[in-house]
N, C-alpha and C positions, 0 to 999 in steps of 0.2 A: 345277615340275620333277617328275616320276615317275620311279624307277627302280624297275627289278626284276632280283634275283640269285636265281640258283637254284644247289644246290652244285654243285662240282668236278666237270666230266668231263659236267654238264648243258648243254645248249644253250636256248633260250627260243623258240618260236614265236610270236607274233602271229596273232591272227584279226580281223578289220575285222567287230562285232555291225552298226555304223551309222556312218555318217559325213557330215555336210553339214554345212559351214561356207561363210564368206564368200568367197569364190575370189581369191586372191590378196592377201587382209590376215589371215586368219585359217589359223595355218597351226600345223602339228604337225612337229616336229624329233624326228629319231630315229635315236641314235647307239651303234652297236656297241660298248657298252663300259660301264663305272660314273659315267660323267662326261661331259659336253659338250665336253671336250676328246677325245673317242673321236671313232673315223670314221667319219662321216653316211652310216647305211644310207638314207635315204629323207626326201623333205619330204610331205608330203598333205596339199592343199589343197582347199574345193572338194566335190565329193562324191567318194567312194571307194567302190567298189564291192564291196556284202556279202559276205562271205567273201572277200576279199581276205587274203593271208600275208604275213607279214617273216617272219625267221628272222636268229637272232645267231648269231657265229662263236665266241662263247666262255660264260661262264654267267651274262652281268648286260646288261642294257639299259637306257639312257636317252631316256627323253621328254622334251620344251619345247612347251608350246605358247605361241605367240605371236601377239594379237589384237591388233587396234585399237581394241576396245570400242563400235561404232559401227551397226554392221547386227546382228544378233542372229538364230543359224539354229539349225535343231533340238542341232546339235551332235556330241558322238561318243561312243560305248561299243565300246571294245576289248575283248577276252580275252585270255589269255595259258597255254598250256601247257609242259611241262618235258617233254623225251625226252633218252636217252642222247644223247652226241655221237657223231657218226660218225668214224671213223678216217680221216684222210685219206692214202691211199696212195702212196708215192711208189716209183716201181717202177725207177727208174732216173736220177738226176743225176749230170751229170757236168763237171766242175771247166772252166772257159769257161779252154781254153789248149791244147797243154800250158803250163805257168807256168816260165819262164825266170829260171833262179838264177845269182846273180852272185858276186864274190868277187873280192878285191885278192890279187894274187901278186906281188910283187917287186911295188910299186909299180904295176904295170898293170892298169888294168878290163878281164879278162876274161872271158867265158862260160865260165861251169862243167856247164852240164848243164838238166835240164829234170824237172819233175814233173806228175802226173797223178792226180786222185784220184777215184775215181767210187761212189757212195752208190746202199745202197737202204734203205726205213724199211718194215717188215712190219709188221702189224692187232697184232701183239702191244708195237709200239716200240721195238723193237730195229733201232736203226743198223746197217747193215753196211757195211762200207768197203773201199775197197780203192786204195793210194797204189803207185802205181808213176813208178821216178825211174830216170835215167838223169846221168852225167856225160858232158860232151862234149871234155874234158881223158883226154889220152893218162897224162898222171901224176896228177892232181888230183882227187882225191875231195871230198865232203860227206858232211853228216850233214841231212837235210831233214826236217822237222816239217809235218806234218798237223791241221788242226781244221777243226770243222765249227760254224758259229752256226747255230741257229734265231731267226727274224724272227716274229712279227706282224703285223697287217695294217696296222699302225703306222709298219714299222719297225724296232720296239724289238727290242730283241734279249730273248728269252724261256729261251736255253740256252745251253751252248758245252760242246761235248767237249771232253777231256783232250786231251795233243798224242800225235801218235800220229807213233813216231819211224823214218827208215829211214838206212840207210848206207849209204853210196855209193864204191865204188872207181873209181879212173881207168879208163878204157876197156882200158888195158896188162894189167892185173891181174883187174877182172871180166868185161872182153869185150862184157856185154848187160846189161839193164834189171833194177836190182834190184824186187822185188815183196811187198808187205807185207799183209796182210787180217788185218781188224780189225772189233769189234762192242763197242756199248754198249747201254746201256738207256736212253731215253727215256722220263722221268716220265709219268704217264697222264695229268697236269692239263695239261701241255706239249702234246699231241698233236693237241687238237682245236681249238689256235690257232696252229698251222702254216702259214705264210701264205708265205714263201720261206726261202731257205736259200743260205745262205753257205762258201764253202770257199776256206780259205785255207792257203797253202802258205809256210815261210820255209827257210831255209839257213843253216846256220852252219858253217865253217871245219870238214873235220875230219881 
């Protein structure tokens, strides 16, 4: 097992020096990540061809190679360099709805209103946000809360904004769509394993 970490906010290239192994018993496993439980950038079996590249999504890489010990071929010599990561831009997401908020009145499940929240993240990491909600209640307001998860290529969740909060009057009282904009910072270690993005909207009585 080989692994390589490079610090914070680095990404790891690969270069293929040489490669010739047994084609299909002799094989090289290589996983985005500190560990063989990361997700499998690539298998190379076989010959690969000189200067060939990987590139990681974050600052460590793991290798496995796995043989049968049986044919014996020249083998392999990798390289490996370190460059800044790249910022990955997200210039506009916006919240899969609008998101339909509910609430008990007198005992009945009724619709209260709807929210919407749409993100952008700038080269510098600064989230910018902006949650716009509405009630669909002639007298029944809310109070609707805002947050955003960063993912991983994993999955994993890597961040999670604060809640970022709006109020809502019945439609009698404010007529139209209340509208809220909002910014935070995004750690620089965070940024360059940004892989998707979650937005979640909740309601509470208000």
């Amino acid at each position: 097992m080989y692994e390589v970490t490079v610090p914070l906010g680095f990404t790891i290239l690969l270069t293929v020096n040489l490669f010739i192994t047994e084609l299909n018993n002799d094989k090289l496993y290589i996983y985005d990540g500190s560990n063989a439980a990361s997700p499998l950038l690539a298998v190379w079996s076989g010959s690969v061809a000189v200067g060939k590249q990987l590139k990681s999504t974050g600052n460590s890489l793991t290798a496995n190679f796995v043989t049968d010990d049986f044919n014996n071929q020249i083998g392999f010599s990798i390289s490996y360099s370190q460059s800044k990561a790249t910022v990955q831009l997200f210039p506009l997401i916006q919240s899969e709805g609008p998101t339909t908020m509910y609430g008990d009145a007198w005992n009945e499940y009724m619709e209260l209103g709807w929210m919407q929240t749409s993100i952008s993240i700038n080269k510098n990491g600064i989230l910018n946000g902006t949650t716009i909600a509405q009630s669909t209640s002639e007298l029944l307001g809310f109070r609707g809360y805002a947050f955003v998860i960063l993912l991983d290529a994993s999955g994993k969740s890597i961040w999670r904004s604060t809640e970022h909060s709006i109020g809502v009057k019945g439609k009698l009282f404010s007529g139209d769509k209340s509208e809220k904009i909002w910014n935070e910072q995004i750690p620089p270690s965070v940024l360059p394993n940004i892989h998707r993005i979650s937005i979640t909207h909740e309601r509470r009585p208000d």
